[in-house]
N, C-alpha and C positions, 0 to 999 in steps of 0.2 A: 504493500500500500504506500510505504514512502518515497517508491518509485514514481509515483504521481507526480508530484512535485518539481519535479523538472520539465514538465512536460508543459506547462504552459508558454516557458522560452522558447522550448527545443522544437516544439511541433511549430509555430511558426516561422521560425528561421527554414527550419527544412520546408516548408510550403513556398517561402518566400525563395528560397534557393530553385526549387520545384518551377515553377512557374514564370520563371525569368525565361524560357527554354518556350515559353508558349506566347511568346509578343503578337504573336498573329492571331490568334483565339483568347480575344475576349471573354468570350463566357466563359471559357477554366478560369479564365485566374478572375472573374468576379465571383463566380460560385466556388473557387474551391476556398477563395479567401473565407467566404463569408461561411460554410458550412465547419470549415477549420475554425473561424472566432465561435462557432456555438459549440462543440467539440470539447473547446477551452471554455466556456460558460458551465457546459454539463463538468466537466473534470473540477473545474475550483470550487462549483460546489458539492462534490465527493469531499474535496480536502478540507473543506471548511467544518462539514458534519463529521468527519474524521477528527479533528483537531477538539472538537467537544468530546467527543468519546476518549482518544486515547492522550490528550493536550500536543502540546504541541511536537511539528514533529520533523525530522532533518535526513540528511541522505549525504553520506561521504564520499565525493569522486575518487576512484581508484585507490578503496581500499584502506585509507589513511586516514586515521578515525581524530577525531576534534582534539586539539589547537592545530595540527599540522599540515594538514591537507586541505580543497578547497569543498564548500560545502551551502548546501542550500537548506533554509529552515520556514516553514509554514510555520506563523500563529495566526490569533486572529486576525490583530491589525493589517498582516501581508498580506491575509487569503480572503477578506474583503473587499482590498482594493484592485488585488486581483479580478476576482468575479464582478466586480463593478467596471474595471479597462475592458473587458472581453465583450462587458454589453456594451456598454457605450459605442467601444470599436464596429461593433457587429451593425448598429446602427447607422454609423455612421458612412461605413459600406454601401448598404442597403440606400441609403440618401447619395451617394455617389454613385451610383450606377446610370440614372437616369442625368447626371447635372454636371457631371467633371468632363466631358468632352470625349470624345474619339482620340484626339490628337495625344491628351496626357496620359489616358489609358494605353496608350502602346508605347508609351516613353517610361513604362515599367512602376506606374502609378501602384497596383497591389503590390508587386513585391515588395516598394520601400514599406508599404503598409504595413505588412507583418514586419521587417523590421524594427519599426518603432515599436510594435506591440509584443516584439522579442523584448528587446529591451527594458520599456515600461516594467513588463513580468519577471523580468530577471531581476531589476532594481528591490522592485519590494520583497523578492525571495532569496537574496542572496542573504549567507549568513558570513562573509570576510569583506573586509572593507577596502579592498583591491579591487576584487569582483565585482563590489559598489562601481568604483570607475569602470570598469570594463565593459558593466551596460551600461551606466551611461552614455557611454561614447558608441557601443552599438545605437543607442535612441537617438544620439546628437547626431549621427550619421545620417541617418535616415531622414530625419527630421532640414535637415542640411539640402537633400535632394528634395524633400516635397513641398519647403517654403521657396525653393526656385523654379518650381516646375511649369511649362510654361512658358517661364522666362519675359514675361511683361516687365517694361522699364521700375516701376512701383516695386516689382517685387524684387528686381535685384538690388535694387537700393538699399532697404530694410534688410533684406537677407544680409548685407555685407555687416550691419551693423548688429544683428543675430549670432552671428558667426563667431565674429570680433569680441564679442561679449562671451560666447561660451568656450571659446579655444584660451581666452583669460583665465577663465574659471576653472576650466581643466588644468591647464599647468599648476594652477593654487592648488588644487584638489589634488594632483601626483605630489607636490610638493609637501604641503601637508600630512598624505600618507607616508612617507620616505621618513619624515622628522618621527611622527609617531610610531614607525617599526626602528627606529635607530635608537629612542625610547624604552619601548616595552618589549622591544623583538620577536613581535606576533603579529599578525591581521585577522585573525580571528576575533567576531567581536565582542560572542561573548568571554572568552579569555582576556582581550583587551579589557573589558569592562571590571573582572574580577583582579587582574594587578593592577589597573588605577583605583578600585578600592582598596586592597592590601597596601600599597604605597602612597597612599592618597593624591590626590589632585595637586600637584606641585603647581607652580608659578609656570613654570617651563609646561605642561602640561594643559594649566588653563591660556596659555597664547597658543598651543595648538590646537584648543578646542575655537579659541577667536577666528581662525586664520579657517577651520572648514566651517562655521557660523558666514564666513564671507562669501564663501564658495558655494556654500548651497543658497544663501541668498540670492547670490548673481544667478542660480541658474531657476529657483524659485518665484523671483520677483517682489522679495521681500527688502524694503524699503528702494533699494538699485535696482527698479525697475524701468527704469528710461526707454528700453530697449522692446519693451514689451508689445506696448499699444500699437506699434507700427506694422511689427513685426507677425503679429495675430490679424491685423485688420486686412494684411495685401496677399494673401494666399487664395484660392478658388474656397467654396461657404466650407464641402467637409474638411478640408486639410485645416481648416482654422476652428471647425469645431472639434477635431480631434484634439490639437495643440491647444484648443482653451480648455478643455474637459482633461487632459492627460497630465503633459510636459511642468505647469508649475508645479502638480501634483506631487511627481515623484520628488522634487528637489521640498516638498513639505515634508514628504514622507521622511528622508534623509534627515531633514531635520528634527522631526520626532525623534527617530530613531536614535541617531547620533547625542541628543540632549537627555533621553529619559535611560541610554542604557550606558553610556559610556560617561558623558562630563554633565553630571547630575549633581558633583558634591559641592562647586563653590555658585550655588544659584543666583547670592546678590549681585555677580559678576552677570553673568552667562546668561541668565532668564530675565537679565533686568535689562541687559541689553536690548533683549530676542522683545522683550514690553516696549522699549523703545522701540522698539524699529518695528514693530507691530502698529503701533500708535501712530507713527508716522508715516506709515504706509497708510491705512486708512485712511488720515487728513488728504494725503496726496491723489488717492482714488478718486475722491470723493469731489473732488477739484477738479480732475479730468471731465468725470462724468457727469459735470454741471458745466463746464466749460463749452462740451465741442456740440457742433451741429452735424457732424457724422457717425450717423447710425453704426460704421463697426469701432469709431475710435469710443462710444459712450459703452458698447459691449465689452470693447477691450479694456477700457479703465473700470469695468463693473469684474472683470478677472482678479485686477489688483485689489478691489476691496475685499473680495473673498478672501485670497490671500492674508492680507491683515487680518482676517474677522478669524477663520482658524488657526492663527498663531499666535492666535492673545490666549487660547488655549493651551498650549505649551506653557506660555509665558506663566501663566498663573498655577499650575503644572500641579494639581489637584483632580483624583479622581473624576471629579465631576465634572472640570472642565474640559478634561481628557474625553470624557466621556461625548461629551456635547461636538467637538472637536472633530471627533470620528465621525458622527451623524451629519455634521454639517459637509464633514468631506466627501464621503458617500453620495451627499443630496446634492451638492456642487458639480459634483462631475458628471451627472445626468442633468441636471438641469441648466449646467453652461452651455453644453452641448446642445441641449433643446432650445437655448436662446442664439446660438450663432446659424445654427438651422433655420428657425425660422424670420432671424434678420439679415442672413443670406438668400432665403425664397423672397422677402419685401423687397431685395436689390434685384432680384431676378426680373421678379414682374413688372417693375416700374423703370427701371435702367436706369436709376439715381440712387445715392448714397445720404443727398441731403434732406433734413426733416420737413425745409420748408418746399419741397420740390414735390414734396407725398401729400394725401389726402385722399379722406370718406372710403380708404381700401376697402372696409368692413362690409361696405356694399356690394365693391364686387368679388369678395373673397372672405364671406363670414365666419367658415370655420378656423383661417388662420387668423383672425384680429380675435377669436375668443381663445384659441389657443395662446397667443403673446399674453393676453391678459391674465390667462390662468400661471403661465410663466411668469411675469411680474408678482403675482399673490405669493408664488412659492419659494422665490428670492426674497418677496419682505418679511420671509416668514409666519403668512398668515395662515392659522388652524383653519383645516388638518392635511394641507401639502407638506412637503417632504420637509421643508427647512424648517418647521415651528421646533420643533421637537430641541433638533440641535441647537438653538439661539434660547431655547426655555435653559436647558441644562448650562450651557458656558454662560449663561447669566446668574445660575445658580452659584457655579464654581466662582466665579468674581465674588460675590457678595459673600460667601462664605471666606475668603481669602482676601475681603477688606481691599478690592481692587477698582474701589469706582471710577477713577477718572477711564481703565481700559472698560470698564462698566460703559461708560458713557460715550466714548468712543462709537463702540461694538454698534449700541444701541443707533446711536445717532448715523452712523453710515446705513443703519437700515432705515429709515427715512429717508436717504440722499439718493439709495436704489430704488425706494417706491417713487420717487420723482423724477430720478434719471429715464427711469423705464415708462414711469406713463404719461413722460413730455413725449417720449416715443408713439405710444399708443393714442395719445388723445392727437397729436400732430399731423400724424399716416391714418389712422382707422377713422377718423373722427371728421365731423365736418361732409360741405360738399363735396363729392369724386370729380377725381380729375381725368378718370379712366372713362369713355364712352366703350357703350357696348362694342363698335364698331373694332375698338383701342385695346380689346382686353386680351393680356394673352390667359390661355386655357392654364388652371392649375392642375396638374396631372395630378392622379392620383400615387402615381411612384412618387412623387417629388412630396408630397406629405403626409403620406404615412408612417415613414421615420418619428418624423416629429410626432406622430397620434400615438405611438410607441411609449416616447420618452412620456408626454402627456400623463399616459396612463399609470406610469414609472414612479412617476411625482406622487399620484396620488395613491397608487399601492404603499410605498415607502412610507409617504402618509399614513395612512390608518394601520399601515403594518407595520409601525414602530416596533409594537410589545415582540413581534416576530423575532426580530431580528436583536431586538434588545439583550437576548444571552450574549451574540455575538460580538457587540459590542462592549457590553460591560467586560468580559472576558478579557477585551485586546485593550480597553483602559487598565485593567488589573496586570496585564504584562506590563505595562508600558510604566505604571508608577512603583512596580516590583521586580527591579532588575534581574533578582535570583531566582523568579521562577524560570526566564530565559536562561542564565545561565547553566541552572540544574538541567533543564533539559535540554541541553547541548554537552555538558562535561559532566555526568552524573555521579563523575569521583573525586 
């Protein structure tokens, strides 16, 4: 059964290796892509139900049993976001099929697909912090070719400055690794994690915890996020709903990770930082997305505020905000996706980006102007879509941990998203149509069903909290108890 567990990387890399070989048959490599991310959907929830029964659980390559060798480990928090990348992915496939072009689909569009979704899955499953870098940079690769795909003047612009930003970040990130095996002379993390408790968090130790705090910020989008909004908004709708549902994800996850299991001992440093720059990532969201009158730059600064809004949970680094944390990330990565969907279909249909260029769409296209709006409810949090739950709990964890001003924050950027979004909604839906019948184009039915998908997504996770509520409270319970991780990884 722990042979599972690799299998979420490995089968798509081998699909995506697979299908490179069929550029001229579209339909393999749209269906095999997409029948491979549900494959991976049925598999991570084996592992998941697995991980409740037997806890958590690892697999050692070739033999070479923990601290030595390299190794993958399912808990909850990994086998979540897993089974959450693989829908998401899958959806967002299925919305590319009809809307990415002939031209990029032969220019090897799926196979980078699964790459990124190698990667993604290897990030949150890897148990050595080398391996960490090594999918990342499988995802950054990938990621590299489908923000230039194409090749429109807009997108090599921004690509160069995507780029430029994470080949920075990468060398921090080797760098950082290199100082902390010349340290503790291991990459395993839960061994790393148990001699920085045996020897405590030195000085020397908490600037190398600074230096990957930097590194996964740059590639997160936490506070040094400059790079972001551009870079998200010039891609074709699914390559940018992927990259807003995915890519700052894992560099969150990373830093989870990295803060709750490895440099957790000196927090007035390290968490008070991770509060600042949480806090001021919000203010700076929050400014974007009152500032601009472009439909993807207000989606793309409403990334960043997610961003902030699940890192004040770390920051405050309490069960419960942990808790809240996790929900909120889960409901973010379905329902970003559902918003760059369906404000890549409003660009579709109207051949404009600007708010004031849109009007009265609702008329000729009702079920997606009540779709945006059920998406706007489930971003501000409003009971019982997906996001209340998480925004109820990390308000919890604040107030319990005497953290009002990131209290106030949190709070206040969700007000700035019910506004960002229904200047949107009341601007394009709202009013007289600009569209004549004569004018309209047809909305296919491929072309929004995705999005009915995620829709439905929002409100399942909605009312299916209590569901999935083991599973999370479970992966807050690792994440604030570093020794259950490391007991089951080094059981002697």
């Amino acid at each position: 059964m722990n042979n599972l567990i690799v299998l979420p990387m490995v089968l798509p890399l081998l699909t995506g290796v697979f299908i490179v070989f069929f550029k001229s048959y579209i339909q393999v490599q749209r269906w095999g892509t997409f029948i491979l991310l549900l494959v991976n959907v049925g598999i991570s929830v084996i592992i998941l139900r697995q991980i409740q029964i037997d806890g958590i659980i690892s697999i050692d390559f070739g033999g070479w049993a923990a601290p030595f060798g390299i190794l993958f480990v399912a808990d909850s928090f990994a086998a979540l976001l897993v089974l959450t990348t693989n829908i998401v992915s899958a959806i967002c496939v299925l919305y590319a099929m009809p809307t990415i072009g002939k031209r990029r689909e032969t220019f090897y569009f799926y196979p980078f697909v699964n790459f990124l979704v190698a990667g993604v899955n290897g990030s949150f499953l890897t148990g050595d912090i080398f391996n960490l870098f090594v999918t990342f940079e499988v995802m950054l690769l990938a990621s590299y070719a489908l923000i230039t795909l194409g090749g429109t003047r807009l997108q090599l612009k921004e690509s160069l400055k995507y780029i430029a930003i994470n080949v920075v970040s990468s060398s921090l990130f080797l760098i950082a690794i290199a100082y902390l095996y010349g340290t503790l002379g291991t990459l395993n993390m839960a061994h790393l994690s148990m001699r920085i408790a045996e020897s405590g968090q030195t000085p020397l130790l908490t600037v190398i915890s600074l230096l990957f705090l930097i590194v996964f910020s740059l590639k997160s989008g936490l506070l040094l996020y400059q790079w972001l909004p551009g870079s998200y908004s010039t891609p074709p709708t699914a390559i940018a709903a992927l990259f807003g549902a995915l890519l700052t994800k894992v560099g969150i996850y990373a830093l989870f990770r990295t803060f709750t299991l490895l440099f957790y001992h000196e927090q007035q440093i390290t968490h008070t930082l991770i509060a600042i720059m949480a806090g001021v990532t919000l203010i700076g969201g929050c400014i974007g997305a009152i500032a601009y009158n472009n439909i993807r730059q207000i989606v793309a600064y409403n990334v960043v505020i997610a961003v902030g809004f699940i890192l004040v949970g770390l920051a405050i680094m309490n069960t419960t905000a942990i808790e809240g944390a996790i929900y909120y990330l889960v409901h973010d990565m379905i329902v970003k996706a559902l918003l760059f969907l369906l404000a890549g279909t409003m660009i579709y249909l109207t051949k404009s980006e600007k708010l004031d260029e849109m009007s009265g769409l609702i008329r000729n296209y009702p079920s997606l102007g009540w779709m945006f709006f059920i998406t706007v409810l489930s971003l501000t949090g409003i009971p019982p879509l997906s996001g209340f739950i998480g925004k109820v709990l990390l308000g919890q964890g604040a107030i319990v941990a005497e953290s009002y001003i990131l209290l106030l924050l949190s709070f206040m950027s969700g007000f700035v998203v019910l506004y960002s979004l229904l200047r949107i909604f009341m601007s394009c839906f709202w009013g007289e149509t600009i569209i004549s019948e004569e004018e309209e184009t047809p909305l296919s039915k491929k072309v929004i069903f995705p999005s009915a998908i995620l829709v439905v997504l929002t409100f399942a996770l909605g009312f299916g909290a209590e569901s999935i509520a083991p599973y999370v409270q479970d992966a807050a319970y690792t994440l604030t108890n570093p020794s259950v991780y490391i007991n089951a990884i080094l059981p002697d």
